[in-house]
C-alpha positions as CSV (number, residue, x, y, z in Angstrom):
1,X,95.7,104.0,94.4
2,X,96.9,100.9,92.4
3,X,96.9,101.2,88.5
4,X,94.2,98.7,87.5
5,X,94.4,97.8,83.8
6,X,90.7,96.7,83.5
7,X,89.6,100.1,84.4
8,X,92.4,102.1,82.5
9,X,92.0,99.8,79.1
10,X,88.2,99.3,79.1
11,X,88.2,98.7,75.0
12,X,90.6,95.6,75.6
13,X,89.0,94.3,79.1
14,X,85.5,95.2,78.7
15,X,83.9,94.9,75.6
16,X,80.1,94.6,75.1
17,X,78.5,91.2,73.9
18,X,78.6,92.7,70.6
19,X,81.0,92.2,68.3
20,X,83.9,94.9,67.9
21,X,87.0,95.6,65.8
22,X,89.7,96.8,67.6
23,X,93.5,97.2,67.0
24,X,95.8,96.0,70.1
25,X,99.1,97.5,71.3
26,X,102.0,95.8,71.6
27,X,102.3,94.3,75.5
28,X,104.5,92.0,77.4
29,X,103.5,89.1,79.8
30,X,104.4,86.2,81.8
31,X,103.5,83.4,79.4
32,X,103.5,79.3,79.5
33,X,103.4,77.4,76.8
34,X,101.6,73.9,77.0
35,X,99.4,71.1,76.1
36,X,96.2,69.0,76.9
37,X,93.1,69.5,79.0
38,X,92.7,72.5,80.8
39,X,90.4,71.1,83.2
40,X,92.7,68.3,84.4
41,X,93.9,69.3,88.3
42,X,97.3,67.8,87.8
43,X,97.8,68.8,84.1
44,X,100.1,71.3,82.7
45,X,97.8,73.6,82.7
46,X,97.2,73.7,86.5
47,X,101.1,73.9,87.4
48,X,101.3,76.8,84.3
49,X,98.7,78.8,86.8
50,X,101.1,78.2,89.5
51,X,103.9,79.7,88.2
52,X,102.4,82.5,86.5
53,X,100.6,83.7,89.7
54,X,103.9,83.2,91.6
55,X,106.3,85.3,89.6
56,X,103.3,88.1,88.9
57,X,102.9,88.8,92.2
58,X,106.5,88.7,93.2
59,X,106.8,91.6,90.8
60,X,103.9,93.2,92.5
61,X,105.0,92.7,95.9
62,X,108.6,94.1,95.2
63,X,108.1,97.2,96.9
64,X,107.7,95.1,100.3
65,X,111.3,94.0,100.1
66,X,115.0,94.8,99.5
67,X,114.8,94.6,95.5
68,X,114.1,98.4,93.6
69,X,112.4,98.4,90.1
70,X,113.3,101.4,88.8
71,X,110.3,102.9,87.4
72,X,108.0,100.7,89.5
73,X,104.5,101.9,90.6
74,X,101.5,99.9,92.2
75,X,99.2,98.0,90.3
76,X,96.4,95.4,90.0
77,X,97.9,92.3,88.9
78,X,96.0,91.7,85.5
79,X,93.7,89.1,84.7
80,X,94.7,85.8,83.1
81,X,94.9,85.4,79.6
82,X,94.9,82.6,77.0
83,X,96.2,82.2,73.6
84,X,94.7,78.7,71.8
85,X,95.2,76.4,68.8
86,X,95.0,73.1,67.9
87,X,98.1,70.7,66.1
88,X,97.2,71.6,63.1
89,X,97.5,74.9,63.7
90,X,93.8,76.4,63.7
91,X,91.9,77.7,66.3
92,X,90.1,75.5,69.1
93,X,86.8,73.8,67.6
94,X,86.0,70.6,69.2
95,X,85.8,71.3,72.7
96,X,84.7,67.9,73.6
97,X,88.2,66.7,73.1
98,X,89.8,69.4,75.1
99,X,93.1,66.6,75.5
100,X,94.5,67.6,71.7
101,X,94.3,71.7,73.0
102,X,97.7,73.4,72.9
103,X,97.9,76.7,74.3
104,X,99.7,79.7,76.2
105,X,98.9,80.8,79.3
106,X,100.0,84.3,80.5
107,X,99.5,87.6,82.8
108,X,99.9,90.7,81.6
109,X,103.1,92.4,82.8
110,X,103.7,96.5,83.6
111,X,106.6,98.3,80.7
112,X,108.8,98.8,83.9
113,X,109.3,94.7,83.7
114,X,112.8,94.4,81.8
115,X,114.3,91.2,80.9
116,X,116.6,91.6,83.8
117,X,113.5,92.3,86.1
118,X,111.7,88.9,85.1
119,X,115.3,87.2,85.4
120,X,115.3,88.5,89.0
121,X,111.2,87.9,89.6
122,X,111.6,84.0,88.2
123,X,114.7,83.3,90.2
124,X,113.0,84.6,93.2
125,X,109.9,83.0,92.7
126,X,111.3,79.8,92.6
127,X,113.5,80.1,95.3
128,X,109.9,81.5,98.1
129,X,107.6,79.1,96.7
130,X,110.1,75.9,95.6
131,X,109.2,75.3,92.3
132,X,110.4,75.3,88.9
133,X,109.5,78.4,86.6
134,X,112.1,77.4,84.0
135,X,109.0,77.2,81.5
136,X,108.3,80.8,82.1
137,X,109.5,83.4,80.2
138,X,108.7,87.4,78.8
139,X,106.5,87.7,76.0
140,X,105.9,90.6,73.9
141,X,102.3,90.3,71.7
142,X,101.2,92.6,69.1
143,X,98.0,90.9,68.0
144,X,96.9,93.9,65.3
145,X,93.6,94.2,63.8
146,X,91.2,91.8,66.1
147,X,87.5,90.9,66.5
148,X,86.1,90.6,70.1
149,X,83.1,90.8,72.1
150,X,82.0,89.7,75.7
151,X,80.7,86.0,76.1
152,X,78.9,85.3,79.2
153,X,78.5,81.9,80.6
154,X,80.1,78.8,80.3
155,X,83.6,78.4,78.6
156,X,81.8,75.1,76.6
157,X,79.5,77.2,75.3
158,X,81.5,79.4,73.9
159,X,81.0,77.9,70.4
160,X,78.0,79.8,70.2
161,X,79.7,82.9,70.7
162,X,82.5,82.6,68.4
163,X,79.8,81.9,66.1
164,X,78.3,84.6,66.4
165,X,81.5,86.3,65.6
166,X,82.5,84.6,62.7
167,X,79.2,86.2,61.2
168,X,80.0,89.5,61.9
169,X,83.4,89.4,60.2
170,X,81.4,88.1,56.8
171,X,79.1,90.7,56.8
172,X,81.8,93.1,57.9
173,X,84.0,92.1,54.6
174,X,86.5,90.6,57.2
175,X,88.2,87.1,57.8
176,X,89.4,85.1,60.4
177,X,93.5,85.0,60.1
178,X,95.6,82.8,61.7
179,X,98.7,83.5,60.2
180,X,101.1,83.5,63.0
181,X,98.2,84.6,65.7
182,X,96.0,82.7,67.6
183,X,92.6,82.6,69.6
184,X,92.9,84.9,72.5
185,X,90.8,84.6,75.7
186,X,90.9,86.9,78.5
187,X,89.4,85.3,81.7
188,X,87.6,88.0,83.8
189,X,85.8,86.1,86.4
190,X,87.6,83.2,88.7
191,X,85.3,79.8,88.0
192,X,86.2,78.2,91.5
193,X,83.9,81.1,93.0
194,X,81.6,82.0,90.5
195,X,79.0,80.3,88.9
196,X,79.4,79.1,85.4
197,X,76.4,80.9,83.7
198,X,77.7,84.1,85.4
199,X,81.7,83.5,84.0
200,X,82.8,86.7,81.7
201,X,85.5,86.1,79.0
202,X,86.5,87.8,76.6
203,X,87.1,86.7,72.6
204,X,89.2,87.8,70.7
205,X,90.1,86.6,67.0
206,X,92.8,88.1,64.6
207,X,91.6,89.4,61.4
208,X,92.1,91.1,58.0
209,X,90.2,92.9,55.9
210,X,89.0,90.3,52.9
């Protein structure tokens, strides 16, 4: 049975709508760095989705050809993940004006994915599908001491829900901290097939204790 990282990690991938604090491990992933409207079906952001996918799942599907990970075992390919700001630096606020976003895209990636491993999985990615994964590359994230919960619907209204966070941390004695971190979304549900009051993400904002 494929390890599935949802299932195995519930406190990371499945948190309630309430708000939670929660210290992350360190992890590695696939990651893109880029700029402007998500929502734009030539942006960046679509060709960042491209790649990602591509060199995930040619890691996955190793096992199908001539190249041995040593240390390899099946999984789920993870969902996809976001990291957020804006040029100043701060988290996403006005998401009317998506256009001035910048963000990092990214996919989990298993510990048996070494530097050489991605070296091999981008080359070969590029070389199957024809495209250019230069922008790719391995990145570790140790996020720390977080606040997340579940938010459920659309990803414009998720104002509302970071709200709702942001109120917690006060009465919590915590603070919001971007020093070095960022917003973090984890996108659970695929919004070409599912309807957008039905979308799970997940939230998550670095703290410190006040």
């Amino acid at each position: 049975m494929s390890f599935d990282y949802k299932k195995e990690y519930k406190e990371l991938y499945q948190p309630t709508r309430q708000p939670s604090v929660i210290r992350t491990p360190e992890m590695q992933y696939v990651a893109v760095e880029g700029r402007g409207d998500p929502n734009r079906p030539d942006g960046e952001y679509a060709a960042a989705l491209d790649i990602l996918y591509s060199i995930s799942y040619t890691i996955k599907m190793s096992y199908k050809g001539a190249r041995v990970i040593e240390g390899y075992f099946p999984y789920v390919v993870p969902p996809l993940e976001g990291l957020w700001w804006t040029k100043d630096g701060g988290p996403p606020a006005d998401f009317q004006n998506k256009a001035d976003f910048r963000w990092i895209s990214m996919i989990r990636l298993p510990a048996f994915v070494t530097g050489e491993v991605f070296a091999w999985a981008q080359e070969e990615a590029a070389r199957r599908k024809g495209m250019d994964t230069a922008r790719a590359r391995l990145m570790p994230l140790s996020e720390g001491l977080c606040v997340q919960c579940m938010h459920i619907g659309p990803y414009d209204e998720e104002p509302a829900t970071i709200h709702s966070l942001r109120e917690y941390l006060e009465a919590h004695n915590y603070v919001a901290d971007y020093t070095g971190r960022r917003h973090h979304e984890i996108y659970l549900g695929d919004p070409r097939k599912t309807a957008p009051e039905k979308l799970k993400t997940v939230i998550r904002l670095p703290i410190r204790e006040k």
